[in-house]
C-alpha positions in Angstrom: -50.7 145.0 69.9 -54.5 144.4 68.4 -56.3 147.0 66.8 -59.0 146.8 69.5 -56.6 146.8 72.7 -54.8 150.0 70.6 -57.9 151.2 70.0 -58.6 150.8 74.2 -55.5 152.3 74.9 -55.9 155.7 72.9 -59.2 155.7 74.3 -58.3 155.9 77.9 -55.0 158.2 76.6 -57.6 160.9 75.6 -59.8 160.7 78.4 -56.8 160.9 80.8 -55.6 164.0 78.8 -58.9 165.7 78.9 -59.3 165.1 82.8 -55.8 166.6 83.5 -56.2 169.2 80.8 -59.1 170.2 82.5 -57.4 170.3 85.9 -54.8 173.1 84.2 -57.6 175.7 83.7 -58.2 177.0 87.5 -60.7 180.1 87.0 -62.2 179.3 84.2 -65.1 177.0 82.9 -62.6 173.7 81.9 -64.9 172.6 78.8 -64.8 176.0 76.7 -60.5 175.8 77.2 -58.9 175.4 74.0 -56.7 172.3 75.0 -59.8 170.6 76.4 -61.9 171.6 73.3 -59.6 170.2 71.1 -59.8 166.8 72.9 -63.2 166.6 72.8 -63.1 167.5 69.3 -60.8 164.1 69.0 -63.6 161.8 70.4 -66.2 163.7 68.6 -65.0 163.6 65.3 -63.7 159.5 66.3 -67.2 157.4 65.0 -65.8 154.3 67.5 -66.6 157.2 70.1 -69.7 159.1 71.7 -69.5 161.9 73.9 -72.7 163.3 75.9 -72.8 166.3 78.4 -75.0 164.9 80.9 -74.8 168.4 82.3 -72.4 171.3 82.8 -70.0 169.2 85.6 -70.2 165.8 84.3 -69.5 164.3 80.5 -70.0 160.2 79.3 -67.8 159.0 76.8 -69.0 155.6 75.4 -66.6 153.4 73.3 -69.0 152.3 70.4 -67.0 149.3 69.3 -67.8 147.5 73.3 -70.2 149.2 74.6 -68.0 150.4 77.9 -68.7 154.2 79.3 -66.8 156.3 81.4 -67.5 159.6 83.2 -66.2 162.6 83.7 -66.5 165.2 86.2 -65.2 169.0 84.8 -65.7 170.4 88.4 -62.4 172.5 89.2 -61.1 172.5 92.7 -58.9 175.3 93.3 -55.8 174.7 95.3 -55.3 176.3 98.9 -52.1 178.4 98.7 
């Protein structure tokens, strides 16, 4: 596999982790979790990545190498019992 379809992959691993990690903390505000933290922390400290809080619900993670985005929303929906 190339370094930039590897690169891709992990990429979209990370994000996928920090939209279900996020899912996992019902009650509680998803980005100040420990598990989601640490995630973010991931992309942050990655230079090929850029995160932004575009506000408290949503976050942009851009890939620096092509220039793609993504978006994610850190509203929690609690479950009906």
């Amino acid at each position: 596999m190339n370094d930039q379809r590897k690169s891709h992959l992990n990429f979209v691993l990370q994000a996928l982790f920090l939209l279900f990690g996020s899912l996992l903390v019902l009650g509680q505000s998803a980005i100040k979790h420990p598990l989601v933290q640490s995630e973010l922390n991931k992309i942050i400290n990655n230079p090929t990545k850029s995160l932004r809080y575009l506000d408290d619900q949503f976050i942009e993670i851009k890939n620096n190498i092509d220039g793609s985005t993504q978006t994610f929303s850190l509203q929690i929906n609690e479950l009906d019992s």
